[in-house]
C-alpha atoms as a printed R data frame, in Angstrom:
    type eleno elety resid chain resno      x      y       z
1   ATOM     1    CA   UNK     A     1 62.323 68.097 -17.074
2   ATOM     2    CA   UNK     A     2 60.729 69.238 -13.692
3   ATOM     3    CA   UNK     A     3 59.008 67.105 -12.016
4   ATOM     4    CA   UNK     A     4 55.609 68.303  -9.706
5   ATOM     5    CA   UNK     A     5 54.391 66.604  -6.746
6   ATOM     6    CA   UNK     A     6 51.328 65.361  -7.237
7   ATOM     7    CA   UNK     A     7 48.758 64.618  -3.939
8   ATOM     8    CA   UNK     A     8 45.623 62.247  -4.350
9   ATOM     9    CA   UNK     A     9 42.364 63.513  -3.550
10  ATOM    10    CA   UNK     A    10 40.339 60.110  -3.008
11  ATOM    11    CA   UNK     A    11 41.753 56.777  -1.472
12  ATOM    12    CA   UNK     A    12 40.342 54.955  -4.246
13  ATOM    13    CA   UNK     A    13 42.200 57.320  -6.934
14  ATOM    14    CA   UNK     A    14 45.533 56.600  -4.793
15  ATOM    15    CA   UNK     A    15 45.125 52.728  -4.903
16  ATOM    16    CA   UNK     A    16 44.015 52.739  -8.766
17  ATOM    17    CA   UNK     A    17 47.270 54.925  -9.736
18  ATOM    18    CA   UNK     A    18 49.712 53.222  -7.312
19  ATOM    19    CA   UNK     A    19 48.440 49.600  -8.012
20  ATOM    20    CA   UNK     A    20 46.289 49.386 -10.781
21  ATOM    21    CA   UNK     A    21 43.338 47.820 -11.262
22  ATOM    22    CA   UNK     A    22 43.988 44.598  -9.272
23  ATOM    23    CA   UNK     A    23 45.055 46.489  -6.469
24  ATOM    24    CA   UNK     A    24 42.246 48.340  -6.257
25  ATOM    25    CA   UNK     A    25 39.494 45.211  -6.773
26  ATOM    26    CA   UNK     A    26 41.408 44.346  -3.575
27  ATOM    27    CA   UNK     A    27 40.929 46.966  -1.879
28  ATOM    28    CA   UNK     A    28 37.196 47.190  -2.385
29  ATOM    29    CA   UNK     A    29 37.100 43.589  -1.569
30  ATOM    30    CA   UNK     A    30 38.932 43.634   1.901
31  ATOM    31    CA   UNK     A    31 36.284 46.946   2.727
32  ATOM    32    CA   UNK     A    32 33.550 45.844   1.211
33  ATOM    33    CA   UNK     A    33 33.894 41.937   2.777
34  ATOM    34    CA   UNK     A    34 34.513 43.097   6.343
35  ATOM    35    CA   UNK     A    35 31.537 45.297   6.138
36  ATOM    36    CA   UNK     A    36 29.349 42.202   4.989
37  ATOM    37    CA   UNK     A    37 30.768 40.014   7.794
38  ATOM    38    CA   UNK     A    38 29.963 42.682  10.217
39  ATOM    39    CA   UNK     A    39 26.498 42.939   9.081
40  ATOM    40    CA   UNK     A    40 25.985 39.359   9.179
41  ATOM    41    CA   UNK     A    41 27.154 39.523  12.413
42  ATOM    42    CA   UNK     A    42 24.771 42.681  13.516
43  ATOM    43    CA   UNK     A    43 21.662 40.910  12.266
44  ATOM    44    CA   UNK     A    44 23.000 37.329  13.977
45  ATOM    45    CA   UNK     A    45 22.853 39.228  17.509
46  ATOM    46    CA   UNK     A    46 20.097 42.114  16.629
47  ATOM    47    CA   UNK     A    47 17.418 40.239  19.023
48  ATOM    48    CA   UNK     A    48 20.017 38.499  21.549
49  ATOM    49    CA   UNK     A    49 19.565 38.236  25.110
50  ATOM    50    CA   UNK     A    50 21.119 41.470  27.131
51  ATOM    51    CA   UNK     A    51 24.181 39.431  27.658
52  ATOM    52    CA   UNK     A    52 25.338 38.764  24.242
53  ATOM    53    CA   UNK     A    53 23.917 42.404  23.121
54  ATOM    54    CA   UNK     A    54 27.402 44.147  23.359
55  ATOM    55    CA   UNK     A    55 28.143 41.443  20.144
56  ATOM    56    CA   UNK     A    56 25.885 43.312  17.779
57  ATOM    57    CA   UNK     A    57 26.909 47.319  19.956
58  ATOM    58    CA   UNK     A    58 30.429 46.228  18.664
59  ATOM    59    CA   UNK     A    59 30.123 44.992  15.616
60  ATOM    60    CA   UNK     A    60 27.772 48.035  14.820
61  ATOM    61    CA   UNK     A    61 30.239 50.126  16.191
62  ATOM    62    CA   UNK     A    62 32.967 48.536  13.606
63  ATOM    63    CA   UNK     A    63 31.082 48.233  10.673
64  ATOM    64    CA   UNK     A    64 29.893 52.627  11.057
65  ATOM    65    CA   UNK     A    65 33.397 53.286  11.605
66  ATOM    66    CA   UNK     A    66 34.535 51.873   8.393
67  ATOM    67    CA   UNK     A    67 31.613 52.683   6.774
68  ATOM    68    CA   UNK     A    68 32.567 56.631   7.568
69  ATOM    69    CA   UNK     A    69 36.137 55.552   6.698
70  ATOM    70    CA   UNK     A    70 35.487 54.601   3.554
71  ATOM    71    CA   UNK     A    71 32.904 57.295   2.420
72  ATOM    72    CA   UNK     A    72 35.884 59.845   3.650
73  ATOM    73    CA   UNK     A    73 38.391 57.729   1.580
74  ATOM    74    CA   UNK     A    74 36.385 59.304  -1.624
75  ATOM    75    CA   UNK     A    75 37.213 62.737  -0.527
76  ATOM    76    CA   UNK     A    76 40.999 62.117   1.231
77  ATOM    77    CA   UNK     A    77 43.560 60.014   0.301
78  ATOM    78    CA   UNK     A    78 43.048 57.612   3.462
79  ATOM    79    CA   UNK     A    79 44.310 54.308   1.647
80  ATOM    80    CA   UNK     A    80 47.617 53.707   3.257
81  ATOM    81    CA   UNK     A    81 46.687 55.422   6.629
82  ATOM    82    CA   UNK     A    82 47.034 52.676   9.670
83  ATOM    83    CA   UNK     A    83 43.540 53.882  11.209
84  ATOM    84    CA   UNK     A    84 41.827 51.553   8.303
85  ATOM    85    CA   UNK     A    85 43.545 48.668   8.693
86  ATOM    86    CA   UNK     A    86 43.342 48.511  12.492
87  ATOM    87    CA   UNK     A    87 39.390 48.801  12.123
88  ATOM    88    CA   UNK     A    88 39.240 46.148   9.611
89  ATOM    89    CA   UNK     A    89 41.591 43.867  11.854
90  ATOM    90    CA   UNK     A    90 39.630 44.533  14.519
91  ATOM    91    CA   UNK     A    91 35.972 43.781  12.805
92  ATOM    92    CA   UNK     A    92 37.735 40.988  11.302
93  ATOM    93    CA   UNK     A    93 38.669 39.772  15.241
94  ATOM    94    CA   UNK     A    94 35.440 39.983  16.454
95  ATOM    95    CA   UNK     A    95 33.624 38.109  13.265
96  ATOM    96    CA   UNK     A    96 36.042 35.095  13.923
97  ATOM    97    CA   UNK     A    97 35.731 34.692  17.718
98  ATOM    98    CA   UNK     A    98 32.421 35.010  17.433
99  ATOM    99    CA   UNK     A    99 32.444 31.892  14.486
100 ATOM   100    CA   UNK     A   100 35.052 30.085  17.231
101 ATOM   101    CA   UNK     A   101 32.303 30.528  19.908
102 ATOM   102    CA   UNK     A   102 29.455 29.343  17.844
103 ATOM   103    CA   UNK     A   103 31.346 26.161  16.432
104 ATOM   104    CA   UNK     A   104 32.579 25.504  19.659
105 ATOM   105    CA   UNK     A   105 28.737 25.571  21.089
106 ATOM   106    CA   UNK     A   106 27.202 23.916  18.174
107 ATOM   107    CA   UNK     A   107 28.634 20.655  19.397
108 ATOM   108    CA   UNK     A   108 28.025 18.310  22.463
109 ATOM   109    CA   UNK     A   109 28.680 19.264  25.969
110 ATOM   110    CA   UNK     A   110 31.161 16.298  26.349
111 ATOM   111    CA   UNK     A   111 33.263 17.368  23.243
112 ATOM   112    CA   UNK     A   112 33.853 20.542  24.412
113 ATOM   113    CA   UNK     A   113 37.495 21.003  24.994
114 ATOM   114    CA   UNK     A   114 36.941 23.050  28.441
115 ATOM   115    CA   UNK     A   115 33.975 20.263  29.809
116 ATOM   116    CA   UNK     A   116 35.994 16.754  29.432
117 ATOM   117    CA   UNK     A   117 35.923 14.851  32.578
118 ATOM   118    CA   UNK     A   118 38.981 13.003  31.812
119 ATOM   119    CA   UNK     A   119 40.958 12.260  34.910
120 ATOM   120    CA   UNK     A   120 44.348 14.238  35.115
121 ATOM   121    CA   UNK     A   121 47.611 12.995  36.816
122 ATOM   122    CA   UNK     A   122 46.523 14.454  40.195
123 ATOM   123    CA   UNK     A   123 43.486 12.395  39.587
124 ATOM   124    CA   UNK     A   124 45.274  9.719  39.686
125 ATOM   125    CA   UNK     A   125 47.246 10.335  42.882
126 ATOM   126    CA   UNK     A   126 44.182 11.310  44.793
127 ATOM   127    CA   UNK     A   127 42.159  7.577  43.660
C-alpha cells in the first residue's frame, strides 16, 4: 500500500480532518469571539475624544486583519500558521486592558490603587 500526501485546501477543512468536529467548533469560536470583542470594542470608542481614538484605529485594525485571515483560511490551509494566533493574542490584549482601564475608572478616585494618599515610610521620617 502507497501512501499519497495529501495538502488541505481550506483552514477549516484542515481543523475538521485533524480534530474533528470539536476541534473545529473551537476554532470558529476562538475567531469568531475575538472578532465580537473587537467589535464591541470599535463601537465602545467609535465617537471618543481624539485621545482615546487610536482604541477603536487599533482594534479596527485587529478585527480587519483577522477578518482577511479568516476569509483566506477558506481558500489556504492557514489553521496552524503562527500569524493567526499572534493577531488573536493581540486583539485579545487590547480588549482586556481596555476592560482593566474601564473597571479601574468606574470606581472612586480614592480607591484607585495609583491615587491613595496613604503615608509611606519616608512619610513617616519626614513628619
Amino acid at each position: 500500500v502507497k501512501e499519497q500526501a495529501r495538502a488541505f485546501h481550506s483552514s477549516y477543512i484542515e481543523v475538521l480532518a485533524e480534530q474533528g468536529w470539536p476541534g473545529l467548533f473551537l476554532y470558529l469560536g476562538i475567531i469568531g469571539g475575538t472578532l465580537a470583542q473587537l467589535g464591541a470594542t470599535m463601537r465602545r470608542y467609535a465617537k471618543a475624544p481624539p485621545e482615546d481614538r487610536w482604541r477603536h484605529d487599533l482594534a479596527q485594525a485587529l478585527f480587519r486583519a483577522l477578518g482577511v485571515y479568516a476569509i483566506g483560511g477558506a481558500f489556504v490551509g492557514l489553521a496552524t500558521q503562527t500569524t493567526l494566533y499572534m493577531i488573536i493574542a493581540m486583539g485579545l490584549a487590547h480588549v482586556q486592558i481596555d476592560a482593566s482601564r474601564r473597571a479601574m475608572l468606574a470606581r472612586p478616585l480614592a480607591q484607585r490603587r495609583w491615587a491613595r494618599a496613604t503615608p509611606g515610610p519616608m512619610d513617616a521620617a519626614t513628619a
